[in-house]
BABAKOL-228933 format. One record per residue (C-alpha): x, y, z. Coordinates in Angstrom, 1 decimal, padded with zeros to 4 digits. Layout:
! residues N
rec u: X v: Y w: Z $
...
//
This chain:
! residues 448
rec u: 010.5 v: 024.3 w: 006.9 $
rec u: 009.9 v: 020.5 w: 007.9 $
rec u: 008.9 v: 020.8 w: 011.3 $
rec u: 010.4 v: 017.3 w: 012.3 $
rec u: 010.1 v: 017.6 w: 015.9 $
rec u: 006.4 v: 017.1 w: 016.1 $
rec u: 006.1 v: 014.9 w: 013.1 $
rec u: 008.2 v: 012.3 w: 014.7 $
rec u: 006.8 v: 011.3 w: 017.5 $
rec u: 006.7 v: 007.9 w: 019.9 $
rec u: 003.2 v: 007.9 w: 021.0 $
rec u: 001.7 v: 004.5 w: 020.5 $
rec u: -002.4 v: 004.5 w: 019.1 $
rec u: -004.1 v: 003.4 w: 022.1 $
rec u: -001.6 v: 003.4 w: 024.1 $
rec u: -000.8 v: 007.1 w: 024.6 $
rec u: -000.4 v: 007.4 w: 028.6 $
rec u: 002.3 v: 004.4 w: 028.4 $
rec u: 005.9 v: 004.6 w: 028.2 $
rec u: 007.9 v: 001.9 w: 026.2 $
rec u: 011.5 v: 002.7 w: 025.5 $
rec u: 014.4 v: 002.1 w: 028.4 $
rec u: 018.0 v: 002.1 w: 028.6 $
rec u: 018.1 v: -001.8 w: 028.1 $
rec u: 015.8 v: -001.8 w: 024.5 $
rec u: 017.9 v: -002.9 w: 021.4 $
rec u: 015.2 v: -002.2 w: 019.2 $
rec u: 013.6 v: 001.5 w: 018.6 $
rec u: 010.2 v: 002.4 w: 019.1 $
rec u: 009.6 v: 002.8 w: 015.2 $
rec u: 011.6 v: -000.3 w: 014.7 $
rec u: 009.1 v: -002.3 w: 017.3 $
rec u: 006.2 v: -000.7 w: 014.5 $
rec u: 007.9 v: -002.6 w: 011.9 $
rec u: 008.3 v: -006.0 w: 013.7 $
rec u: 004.9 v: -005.6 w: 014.8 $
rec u: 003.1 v: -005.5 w: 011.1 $
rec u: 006.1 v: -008.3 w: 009.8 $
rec u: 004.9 v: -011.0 w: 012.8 $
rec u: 000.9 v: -010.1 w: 012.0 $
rec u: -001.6 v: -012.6 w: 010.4 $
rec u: -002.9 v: -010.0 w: 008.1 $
rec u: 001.1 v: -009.0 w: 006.9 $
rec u: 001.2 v: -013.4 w: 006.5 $
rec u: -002.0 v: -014.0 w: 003.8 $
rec u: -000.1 v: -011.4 w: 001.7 $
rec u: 001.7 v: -014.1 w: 000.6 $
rec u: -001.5 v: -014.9 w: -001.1 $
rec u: -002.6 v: -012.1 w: -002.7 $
rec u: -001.9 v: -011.1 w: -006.1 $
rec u: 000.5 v: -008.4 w: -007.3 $
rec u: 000.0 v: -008.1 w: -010.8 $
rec u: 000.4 v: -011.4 w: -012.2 $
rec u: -001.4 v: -014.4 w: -011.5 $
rec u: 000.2 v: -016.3 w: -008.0 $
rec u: 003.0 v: -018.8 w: -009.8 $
rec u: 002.7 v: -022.0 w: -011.2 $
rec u: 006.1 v: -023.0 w: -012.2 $
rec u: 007.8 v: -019.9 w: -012.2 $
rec u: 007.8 v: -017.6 w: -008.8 $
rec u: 006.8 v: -013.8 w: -009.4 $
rec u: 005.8 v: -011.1 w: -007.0 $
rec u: 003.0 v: -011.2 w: -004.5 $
rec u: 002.4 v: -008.6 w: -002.3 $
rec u: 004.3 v: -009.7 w: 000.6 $
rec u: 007.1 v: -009.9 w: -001.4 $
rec u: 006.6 v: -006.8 w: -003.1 $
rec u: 005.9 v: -005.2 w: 000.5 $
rec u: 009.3 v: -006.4 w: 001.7 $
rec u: 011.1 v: -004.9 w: -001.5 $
rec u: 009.3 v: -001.9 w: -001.0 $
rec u: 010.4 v: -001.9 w: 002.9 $
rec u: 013.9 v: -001.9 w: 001.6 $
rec u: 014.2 v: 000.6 w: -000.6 $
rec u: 012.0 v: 002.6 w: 002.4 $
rec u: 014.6 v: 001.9 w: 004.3 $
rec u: 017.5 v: 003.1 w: 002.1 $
rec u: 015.8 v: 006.5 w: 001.1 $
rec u: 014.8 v: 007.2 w: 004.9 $
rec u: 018.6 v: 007.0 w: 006.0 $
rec u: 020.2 v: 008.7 w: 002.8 $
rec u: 017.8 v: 011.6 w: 004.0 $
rec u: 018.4 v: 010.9 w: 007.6 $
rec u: 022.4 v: 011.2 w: 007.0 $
rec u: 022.2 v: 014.4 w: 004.9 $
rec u: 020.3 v: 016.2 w: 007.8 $
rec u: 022.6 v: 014.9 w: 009.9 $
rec u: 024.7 v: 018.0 w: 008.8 $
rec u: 022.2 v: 020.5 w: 010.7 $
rec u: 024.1 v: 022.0 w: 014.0 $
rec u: 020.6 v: 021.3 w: 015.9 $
rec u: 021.4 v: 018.4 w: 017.5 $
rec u: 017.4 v: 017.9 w: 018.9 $
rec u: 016.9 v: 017.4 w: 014.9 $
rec u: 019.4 v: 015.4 w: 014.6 $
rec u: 017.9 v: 012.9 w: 016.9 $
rec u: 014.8 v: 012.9 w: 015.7 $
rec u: 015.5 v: 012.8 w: 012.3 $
rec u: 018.2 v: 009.4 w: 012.8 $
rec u: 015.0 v: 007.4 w: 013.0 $
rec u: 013.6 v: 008.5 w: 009.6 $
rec u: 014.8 v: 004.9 w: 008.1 $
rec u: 013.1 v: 002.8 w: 010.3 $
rec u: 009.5 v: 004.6 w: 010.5 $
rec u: 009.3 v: 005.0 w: 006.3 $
rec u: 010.6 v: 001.0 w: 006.5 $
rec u: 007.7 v: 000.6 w: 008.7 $
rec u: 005.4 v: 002.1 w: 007.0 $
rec u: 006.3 v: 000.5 w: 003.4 $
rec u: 005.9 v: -002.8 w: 004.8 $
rec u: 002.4 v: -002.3 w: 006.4 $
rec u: 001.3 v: 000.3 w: 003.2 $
rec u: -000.2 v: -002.9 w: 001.0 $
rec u: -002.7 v: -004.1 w: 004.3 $
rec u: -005.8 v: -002.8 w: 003.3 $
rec u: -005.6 v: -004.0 w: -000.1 $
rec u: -008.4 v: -007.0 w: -001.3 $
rec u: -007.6 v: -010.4 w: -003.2 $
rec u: -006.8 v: -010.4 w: -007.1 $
rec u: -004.7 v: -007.2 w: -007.1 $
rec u: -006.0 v: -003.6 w: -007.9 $
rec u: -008.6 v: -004.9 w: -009.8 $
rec u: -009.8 v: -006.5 w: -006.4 $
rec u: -010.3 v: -002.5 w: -005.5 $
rec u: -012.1 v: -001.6 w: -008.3 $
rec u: -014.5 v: -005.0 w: -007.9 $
rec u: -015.7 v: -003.9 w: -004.8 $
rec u: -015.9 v: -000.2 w: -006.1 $
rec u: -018.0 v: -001.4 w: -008.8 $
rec u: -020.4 v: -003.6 w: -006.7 $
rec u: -021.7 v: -000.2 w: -005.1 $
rec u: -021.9 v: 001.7 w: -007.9 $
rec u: -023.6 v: -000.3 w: -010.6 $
rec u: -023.8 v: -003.7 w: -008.9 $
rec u: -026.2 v: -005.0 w: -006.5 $
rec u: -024.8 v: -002.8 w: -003.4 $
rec u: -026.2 v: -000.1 w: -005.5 $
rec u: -029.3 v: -000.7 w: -003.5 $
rec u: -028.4 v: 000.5 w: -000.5 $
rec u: -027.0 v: 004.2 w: -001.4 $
rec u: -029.7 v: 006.4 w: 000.7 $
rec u: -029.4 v: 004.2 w: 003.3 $
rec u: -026.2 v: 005.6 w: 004.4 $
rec u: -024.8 v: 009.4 w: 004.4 $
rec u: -023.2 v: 011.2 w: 001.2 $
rec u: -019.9 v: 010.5 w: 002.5 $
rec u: -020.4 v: 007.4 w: 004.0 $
rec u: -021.6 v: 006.1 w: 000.3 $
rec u: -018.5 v: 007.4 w: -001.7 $
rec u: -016.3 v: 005.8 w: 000.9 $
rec u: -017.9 v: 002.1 w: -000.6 $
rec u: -017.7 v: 003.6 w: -004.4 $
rec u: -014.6 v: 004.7 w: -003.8 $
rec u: -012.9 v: 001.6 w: -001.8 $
rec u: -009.5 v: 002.3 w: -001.2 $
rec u: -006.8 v: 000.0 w: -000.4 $
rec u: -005.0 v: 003.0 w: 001.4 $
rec u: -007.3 v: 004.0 w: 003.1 $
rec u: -008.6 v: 000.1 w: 004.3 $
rec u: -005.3 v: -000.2 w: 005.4 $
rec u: -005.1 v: 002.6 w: 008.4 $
rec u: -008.2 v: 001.1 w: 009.2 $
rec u: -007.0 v: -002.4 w: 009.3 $
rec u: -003.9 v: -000.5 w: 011.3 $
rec u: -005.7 v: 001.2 w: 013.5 $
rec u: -009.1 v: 000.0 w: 014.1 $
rec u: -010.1 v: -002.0 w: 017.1 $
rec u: -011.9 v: -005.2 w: 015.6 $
rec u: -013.7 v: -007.4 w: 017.8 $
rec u: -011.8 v: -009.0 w: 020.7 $
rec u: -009.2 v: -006.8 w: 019.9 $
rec u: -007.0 v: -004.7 w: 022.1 $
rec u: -007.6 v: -000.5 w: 021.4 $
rec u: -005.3 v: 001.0 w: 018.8 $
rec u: -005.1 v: -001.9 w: 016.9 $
rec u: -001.7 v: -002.5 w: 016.0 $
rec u: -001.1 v: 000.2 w: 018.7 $
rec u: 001.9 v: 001.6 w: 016.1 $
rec u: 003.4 v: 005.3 w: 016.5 $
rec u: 001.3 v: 007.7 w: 015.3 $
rec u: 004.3 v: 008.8 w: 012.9 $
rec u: 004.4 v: 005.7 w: 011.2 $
rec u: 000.6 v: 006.0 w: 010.7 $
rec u: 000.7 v: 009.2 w: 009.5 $
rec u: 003.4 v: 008.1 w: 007.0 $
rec u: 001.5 v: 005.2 w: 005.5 $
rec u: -001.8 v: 007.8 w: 004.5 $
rec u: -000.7 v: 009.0 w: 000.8 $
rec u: -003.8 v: 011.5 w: 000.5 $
rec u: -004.8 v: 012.8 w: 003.9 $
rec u: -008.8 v: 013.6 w: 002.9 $
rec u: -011.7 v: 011.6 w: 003.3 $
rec u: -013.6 v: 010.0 w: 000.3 $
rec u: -015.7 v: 012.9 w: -000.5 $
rec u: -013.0 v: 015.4 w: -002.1 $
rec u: -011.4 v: 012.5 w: -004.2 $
rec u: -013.2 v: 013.5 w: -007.0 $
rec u: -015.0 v: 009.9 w: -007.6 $
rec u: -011.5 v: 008.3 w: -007.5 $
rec u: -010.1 v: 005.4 w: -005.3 $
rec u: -007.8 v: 008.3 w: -003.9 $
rec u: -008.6 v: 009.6 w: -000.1 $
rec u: -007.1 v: 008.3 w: 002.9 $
rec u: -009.5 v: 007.7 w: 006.0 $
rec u: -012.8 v: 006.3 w: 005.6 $
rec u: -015.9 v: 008.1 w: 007.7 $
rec u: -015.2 v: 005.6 w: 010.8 $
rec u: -011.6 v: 006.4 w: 011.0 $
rec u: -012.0 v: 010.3 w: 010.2 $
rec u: -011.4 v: 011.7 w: 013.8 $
rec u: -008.8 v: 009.1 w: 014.4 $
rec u: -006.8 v: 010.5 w: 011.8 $
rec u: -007.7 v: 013.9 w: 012.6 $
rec u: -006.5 v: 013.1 w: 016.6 $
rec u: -002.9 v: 011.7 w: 014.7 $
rec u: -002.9 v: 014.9 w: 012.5 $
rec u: -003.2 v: 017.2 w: 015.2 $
rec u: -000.8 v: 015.8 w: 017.7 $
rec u: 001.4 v: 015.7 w: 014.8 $
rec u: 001.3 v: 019.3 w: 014.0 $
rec u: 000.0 v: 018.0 w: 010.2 $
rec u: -001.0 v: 021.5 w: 008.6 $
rec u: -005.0 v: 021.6 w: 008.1 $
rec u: -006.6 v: 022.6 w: 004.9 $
rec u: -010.1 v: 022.3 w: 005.3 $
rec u: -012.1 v: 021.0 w: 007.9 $
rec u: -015.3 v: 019.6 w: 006.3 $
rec u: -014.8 v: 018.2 w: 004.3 $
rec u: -011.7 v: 017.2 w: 006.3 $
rec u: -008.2 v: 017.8 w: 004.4 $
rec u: -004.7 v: 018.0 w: 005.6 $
rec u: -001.2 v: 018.3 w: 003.8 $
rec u: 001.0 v: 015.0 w: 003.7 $
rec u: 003.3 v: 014.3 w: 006.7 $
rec u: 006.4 v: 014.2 w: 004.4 $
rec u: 007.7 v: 011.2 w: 004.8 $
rec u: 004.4 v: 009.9 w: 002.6 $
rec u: 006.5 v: 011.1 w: -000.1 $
rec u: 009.6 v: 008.6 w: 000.8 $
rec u: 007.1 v: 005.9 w: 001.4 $
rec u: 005.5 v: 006.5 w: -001.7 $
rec u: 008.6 v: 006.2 w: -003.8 $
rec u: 010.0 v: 003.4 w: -002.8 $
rec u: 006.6 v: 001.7 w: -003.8 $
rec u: 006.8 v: 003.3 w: -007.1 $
rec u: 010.4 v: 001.9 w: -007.4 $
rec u: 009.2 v: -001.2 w: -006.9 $
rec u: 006.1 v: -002.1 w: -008.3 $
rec u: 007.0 v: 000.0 w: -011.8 $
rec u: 010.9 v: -002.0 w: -012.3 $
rec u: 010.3 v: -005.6 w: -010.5 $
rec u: 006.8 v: -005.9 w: -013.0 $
rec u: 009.3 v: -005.0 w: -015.8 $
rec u: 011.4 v: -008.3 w: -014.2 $
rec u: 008.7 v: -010.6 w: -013.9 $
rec u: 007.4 v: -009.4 w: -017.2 $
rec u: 010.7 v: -010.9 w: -018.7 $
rec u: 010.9 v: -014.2 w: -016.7 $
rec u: 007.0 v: -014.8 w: -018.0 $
rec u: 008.6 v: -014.1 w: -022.0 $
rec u: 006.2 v: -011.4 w: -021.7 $
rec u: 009.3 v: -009.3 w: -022.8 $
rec u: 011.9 v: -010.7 w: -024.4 $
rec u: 016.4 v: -010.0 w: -022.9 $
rec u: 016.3 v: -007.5 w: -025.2 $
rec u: 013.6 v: -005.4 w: -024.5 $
rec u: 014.2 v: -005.8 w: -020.7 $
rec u: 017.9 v: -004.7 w: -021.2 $
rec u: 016.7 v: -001.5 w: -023.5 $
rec u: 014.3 v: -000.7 w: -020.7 $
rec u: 016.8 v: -001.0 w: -017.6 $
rec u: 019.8 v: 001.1 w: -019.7 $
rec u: 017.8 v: 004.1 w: -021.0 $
rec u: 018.5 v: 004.9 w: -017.2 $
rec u: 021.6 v: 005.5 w: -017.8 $
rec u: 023.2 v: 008.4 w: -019.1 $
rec u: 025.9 v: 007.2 w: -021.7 $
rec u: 028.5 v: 010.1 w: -021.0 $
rec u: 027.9 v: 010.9 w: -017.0 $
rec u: 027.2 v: 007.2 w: -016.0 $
rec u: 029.9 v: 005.9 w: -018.2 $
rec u: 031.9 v: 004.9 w: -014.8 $
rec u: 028.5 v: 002.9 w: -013.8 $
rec u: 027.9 v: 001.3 w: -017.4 $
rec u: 031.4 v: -000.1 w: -017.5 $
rec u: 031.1 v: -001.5 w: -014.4 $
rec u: 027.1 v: -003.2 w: -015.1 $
rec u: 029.2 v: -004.7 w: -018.5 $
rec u: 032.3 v: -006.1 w: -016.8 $
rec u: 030.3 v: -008.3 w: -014.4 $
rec u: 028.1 v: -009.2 w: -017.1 $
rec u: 030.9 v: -010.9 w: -018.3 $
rec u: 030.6 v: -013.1 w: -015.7 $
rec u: 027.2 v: -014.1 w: -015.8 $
rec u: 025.1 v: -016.0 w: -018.6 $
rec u: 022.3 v: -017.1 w: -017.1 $
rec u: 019.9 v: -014.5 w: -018.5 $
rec u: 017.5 v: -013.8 w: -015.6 $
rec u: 020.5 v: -013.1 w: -013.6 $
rec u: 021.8 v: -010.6 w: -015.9 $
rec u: 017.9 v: -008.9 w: -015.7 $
rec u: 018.5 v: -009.3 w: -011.8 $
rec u: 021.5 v: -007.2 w: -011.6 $
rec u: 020.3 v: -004.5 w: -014.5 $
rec u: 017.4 v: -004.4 w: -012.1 $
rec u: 019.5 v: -003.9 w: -009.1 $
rec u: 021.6 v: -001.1 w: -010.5 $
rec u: 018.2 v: 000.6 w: -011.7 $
rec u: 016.4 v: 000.6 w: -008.0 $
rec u: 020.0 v: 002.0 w: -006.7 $
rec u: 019.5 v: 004.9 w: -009.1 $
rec u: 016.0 v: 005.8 w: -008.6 $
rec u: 016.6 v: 005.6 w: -004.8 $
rec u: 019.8 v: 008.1 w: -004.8 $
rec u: 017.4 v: 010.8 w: -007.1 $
rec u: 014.4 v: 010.1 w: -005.3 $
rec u: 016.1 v: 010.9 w: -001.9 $
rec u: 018.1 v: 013.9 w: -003.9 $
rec u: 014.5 v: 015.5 w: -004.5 $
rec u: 013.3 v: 015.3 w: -000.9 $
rec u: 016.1 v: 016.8 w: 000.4 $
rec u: 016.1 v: 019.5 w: -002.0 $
rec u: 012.6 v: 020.3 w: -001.1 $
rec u: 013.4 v: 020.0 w: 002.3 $
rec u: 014.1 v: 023.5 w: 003.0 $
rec u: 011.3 v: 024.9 w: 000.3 $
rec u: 007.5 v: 026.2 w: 001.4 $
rec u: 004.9 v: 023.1 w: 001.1 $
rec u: 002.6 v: 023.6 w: -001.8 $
rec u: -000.9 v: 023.6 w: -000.8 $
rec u: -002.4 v: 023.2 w: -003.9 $
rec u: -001.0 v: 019.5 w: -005.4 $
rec u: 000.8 v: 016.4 w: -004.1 $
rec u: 004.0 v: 016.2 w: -006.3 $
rec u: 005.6 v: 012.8 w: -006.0 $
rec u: 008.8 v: 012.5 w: -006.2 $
rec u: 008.9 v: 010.6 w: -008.8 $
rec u: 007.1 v: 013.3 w: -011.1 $
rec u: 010.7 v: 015.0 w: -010.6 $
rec u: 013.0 v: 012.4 w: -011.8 $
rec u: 016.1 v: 013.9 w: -013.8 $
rec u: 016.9 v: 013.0 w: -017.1 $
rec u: 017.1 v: 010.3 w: -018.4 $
rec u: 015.4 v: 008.8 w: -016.0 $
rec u: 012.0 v: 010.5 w: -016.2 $
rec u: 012.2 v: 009.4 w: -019.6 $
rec u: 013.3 v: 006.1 w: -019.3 $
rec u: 010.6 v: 005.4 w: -016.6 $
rec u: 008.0 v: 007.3 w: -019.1 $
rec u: 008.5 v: 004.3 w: -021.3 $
rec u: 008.8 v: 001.7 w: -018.9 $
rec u: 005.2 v: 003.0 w: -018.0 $
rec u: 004.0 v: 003.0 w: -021.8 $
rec u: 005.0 v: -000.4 w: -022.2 $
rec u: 003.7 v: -002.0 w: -019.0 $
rec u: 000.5 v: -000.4 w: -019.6 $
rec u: 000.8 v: -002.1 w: -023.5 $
rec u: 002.4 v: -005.1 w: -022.7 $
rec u: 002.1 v: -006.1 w: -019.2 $
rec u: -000.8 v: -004.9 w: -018.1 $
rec u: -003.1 v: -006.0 w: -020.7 $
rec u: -001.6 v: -009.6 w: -021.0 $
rec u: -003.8 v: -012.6 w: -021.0 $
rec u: -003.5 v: -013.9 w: -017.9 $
rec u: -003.3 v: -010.3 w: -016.2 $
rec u: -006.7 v: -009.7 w: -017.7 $
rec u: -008.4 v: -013.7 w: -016.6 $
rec u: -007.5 v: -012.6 w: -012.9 $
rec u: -009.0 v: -009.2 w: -013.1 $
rec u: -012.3 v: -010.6 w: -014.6 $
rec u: -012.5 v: -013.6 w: -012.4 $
rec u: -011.9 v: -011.3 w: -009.1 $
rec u: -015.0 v: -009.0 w: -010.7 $
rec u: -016.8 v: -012.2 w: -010.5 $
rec u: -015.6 v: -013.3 w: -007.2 $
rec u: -015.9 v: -010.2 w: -005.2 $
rec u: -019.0 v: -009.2 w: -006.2 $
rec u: -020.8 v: -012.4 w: -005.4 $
rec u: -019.5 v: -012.9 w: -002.2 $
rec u: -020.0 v: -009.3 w: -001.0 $
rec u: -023.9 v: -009.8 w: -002.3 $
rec u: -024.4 v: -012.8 w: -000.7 $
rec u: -022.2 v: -011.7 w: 002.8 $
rec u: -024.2 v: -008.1 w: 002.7 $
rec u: -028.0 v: -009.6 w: 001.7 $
rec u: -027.3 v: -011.6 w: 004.7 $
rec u: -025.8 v: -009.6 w: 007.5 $
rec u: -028.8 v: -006.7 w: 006.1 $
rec u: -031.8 v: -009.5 w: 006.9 $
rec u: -029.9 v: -012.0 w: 009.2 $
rec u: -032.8 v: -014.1 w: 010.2 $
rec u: -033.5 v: -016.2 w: 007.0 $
rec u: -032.4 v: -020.0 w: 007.2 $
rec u: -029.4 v: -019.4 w: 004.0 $
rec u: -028.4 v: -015.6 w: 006.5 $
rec u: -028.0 v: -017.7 w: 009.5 $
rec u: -025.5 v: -020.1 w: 007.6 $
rec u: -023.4 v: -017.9 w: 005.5 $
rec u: -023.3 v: -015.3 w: 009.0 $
rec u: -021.6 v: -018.4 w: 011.0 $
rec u: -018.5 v: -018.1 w: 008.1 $
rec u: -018.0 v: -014.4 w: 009.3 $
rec u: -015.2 v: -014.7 w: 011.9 $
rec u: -016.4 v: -012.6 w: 014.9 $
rec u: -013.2 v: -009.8 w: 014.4 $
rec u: -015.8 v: -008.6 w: 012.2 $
rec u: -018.2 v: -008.2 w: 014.5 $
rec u: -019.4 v: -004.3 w: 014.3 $
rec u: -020.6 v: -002.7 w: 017.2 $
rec u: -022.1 v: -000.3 w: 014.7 $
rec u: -025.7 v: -001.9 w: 013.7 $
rec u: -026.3 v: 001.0 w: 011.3 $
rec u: -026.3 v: 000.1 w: 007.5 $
rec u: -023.0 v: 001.9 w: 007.1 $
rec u: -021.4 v: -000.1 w: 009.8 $
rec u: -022.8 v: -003.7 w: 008.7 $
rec u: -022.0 v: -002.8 w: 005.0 $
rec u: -018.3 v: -002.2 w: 006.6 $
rec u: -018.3 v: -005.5 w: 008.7 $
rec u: -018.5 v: -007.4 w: 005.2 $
rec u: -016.4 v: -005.3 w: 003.5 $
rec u: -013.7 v: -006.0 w: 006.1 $
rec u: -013.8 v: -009.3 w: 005.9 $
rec u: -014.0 v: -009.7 w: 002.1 $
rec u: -011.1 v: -007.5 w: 001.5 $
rec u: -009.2 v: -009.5 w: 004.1 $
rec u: -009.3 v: -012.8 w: 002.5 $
rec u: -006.6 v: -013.8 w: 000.2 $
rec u: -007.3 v: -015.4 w: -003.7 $
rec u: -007.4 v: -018.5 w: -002.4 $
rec u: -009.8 v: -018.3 w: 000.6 $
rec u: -012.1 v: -016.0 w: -002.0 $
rec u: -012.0 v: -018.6 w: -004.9 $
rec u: -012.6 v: -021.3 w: -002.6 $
rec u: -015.6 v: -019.4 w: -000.9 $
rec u: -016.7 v: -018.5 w: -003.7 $
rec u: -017.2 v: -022.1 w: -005.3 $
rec u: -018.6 v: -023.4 w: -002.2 $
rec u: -021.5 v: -020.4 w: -001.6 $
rec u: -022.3 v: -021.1 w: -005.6 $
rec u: -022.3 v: -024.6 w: -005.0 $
rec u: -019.8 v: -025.2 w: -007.6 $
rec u: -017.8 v: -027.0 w: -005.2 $
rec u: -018.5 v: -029.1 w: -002.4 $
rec u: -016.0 v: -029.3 w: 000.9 $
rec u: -014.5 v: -032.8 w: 001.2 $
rec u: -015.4 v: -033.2 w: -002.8 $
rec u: -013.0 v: -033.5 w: -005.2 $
//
């Protein structure tokens, strides 16, 4: 049994011994978390940071602001379908509680993508690989065990309840001082670096671990281990984490089309394998009838895509409830997805197969990927050489780019490696590229 009245909770990070909500508030305490991350510089460069294709040239596809705010959505959607069906318990305590699951998982879906570096997931892996075989490979027995995998590991998840949470320089405490139930919803695997099997899969680094464990505990989060430190999800990871699997796996499929990547056809075959031809026969009529009244073909994608996502957020929300009710495993994270019916599970197996043939492994996917390999590594060796022996002539220089937010109390070589890691994976493609050309000398400011 969900115990939903200590995993919702209005306690703000840093701000614990304060009281924010009156009588005369038109907005929620969760839905303050969400206008707090959608007014904040590091929610704005999103709109510079790549999705999965490169940023547009003449034709716009997804970034990941716009892919956060889609993602927000359909948060938004599953949290209140849920919300409404346990409505129907007599508690009424629960019921109030629960009425707010909409707006934290919202929350939480907008701010989930934070942490994440320039040039997509293969920004992740960049930095990943600088540690383990590039030249931050160096400075492994200069830090702990755990403090290590936590560079070879680099998550974006995990950067992002740090940048969430951590109190950079000349910052207030708490960081974006958010509810600890939205911050607890945002952390997909609730471990630290050292038990994620030498995956980018954990959710704290070693600087945020008793943080999290503060948020767990006042949460009532179930423990599994203590060191290294593990806890169960706070469920609504789960809702969170579906509507971001929604997203990412059907709108690539749509940009995939408007690129000519796929061609109407395949697109259409895609979006109606969803569709059961006998028991959504109601549904198919309908998508054909106003098909009939639109030729223009990336509109026709746009509204296959549209009934798809409506789908997949009635049976994702279908699943949680059911599970609702049912004794957390301990063992393995199921995501909802993993327990689509048919035919969806089928239809999103091969939406998978051919992203990962197709999409994926296009052209100018692949240039990005390479290039941010390129880009990341050579800044984080010239950033980290010089924060590590600060008093050379070229240190002194590339230390006055750093903006002081990065600042790290924490002089030891785990904390400087951190201060440059912060403000690498901050930077959008464009700040990197142009950094990049400039420390390289490729390019010269003021020179075309």
């Amino acid at each position: 049994m969900i115990k939903w009245d200590t995993l919702i909770a209005d306690c703000r990070l840093g701000l614990e011994d304060r009281i924010f909500q009156n009588e005369d508030d038109i907005r929620s305490i969760f839905q303050r978390d969400y206008d707090r991350i959608i007014f904040s510089s590091p929610f704005r460069r999103l709109q510079d940071k790549t999705q999965v294709f490169p940023l547009p040239g003449s034709i716009f596809v997804h970034n990941r602001l716009t892919h956060s705010l889609e993602v927000a959505s359909v948060g938004r959607s599953l949290g209140n379908l849920v919300a409404s069906a346990i409505k129907k318990s007599a508690d009424p305590l629960l019921q109030n509680m629960t009425s707010e699951i909409g707006s934290i998982v919202s929350a939480a879906c907008l701010a989930h993508d934070l942490g994440n570096p320039p040039f997509g997931h293969s920004g992740e892996y960049a930095i990943a690989d600088f540690f383990k075989r590039g030249g931050g490979a160096k400075y492994q027995f200069e830090v702990t065990k755990e403090q290590w995998t936590d560079f070879t590991c680099f998550e974006g998840n995990a950067n992002a309840f740090r940048v969430l949470s951590h109190q950079f320089s000349g910052k207030r405490n708490g960081g974006f001082a958010l509810t600890y139930s939205t911050l607890a919803s945002i952390v997909k695997y609730p471990f630290e670096s050292s038990l994620a099997g030498g995956k980018p899969k954990f959710g704290f680094f070693q600087s945020e671990k008793e943080l999290f464990r503060k948020i767990a505990t006042q949460l009532g989060m179930v423990q599994l281990s203590d060191s290294p430190l593990q806890y169960m999800r706070h469920p609504l990871v789960y809702l969170v984490e579906a509507a971001d699997d929604i997203c990412y796996q059907i709108m690539d499929v749509e940009d995939a089309h408007k690129l000519k990547i796929l061609t109407y056809s395949e697109t259409e075959t895609l979006f109606l394998n969803f569709f059961n031809p006998i028991e959504d026969l109601e549904t198919l009529n309908n998508i054909a009838a106003n098909l009939k009244l639109v030729s223009d073909e990336n509109e026709r994608i746009a509204y296959f895509r549209a009934m798809v996502i409506g789908k997949l957020t009635r049976e994702c929300a279908t699943q949680f409830i059911s599970r609702i009710n049912e004794d957390q495993r301990t063992d393995n994270i199921i995501p909802l997805f993993n327990s689509l019916p048919e035919p969806s599970k089928q239809a999103m197996d091969l939406v998978k197969e051919v992203s990962f043939d197709k999409i994926y492994n296009d052209r100018a996917v692949v240039e990005i990927e390479i290039a941010g390999y390129k880009i990341l590594g050579t800044l984080l060796e010239a950033f980290i050489s010089a924060v590590v022996e600060p008093d050379s002539f070229l240190s002194k220089k590339l230390l006055s780019l750093i903006p002081s937010q990065y600042t790290n109390p924490d002089q030891t070589m785990y904390g400087k490696i951190q201060s440059v890691v912060d403000f690498v994976s901050g930077m959008t493609d464009l700040f990197a590229l142009n950094l990049y050309r400039t420390i390289t000398g490729m390019e010269l400011p003021g020179i075309g």
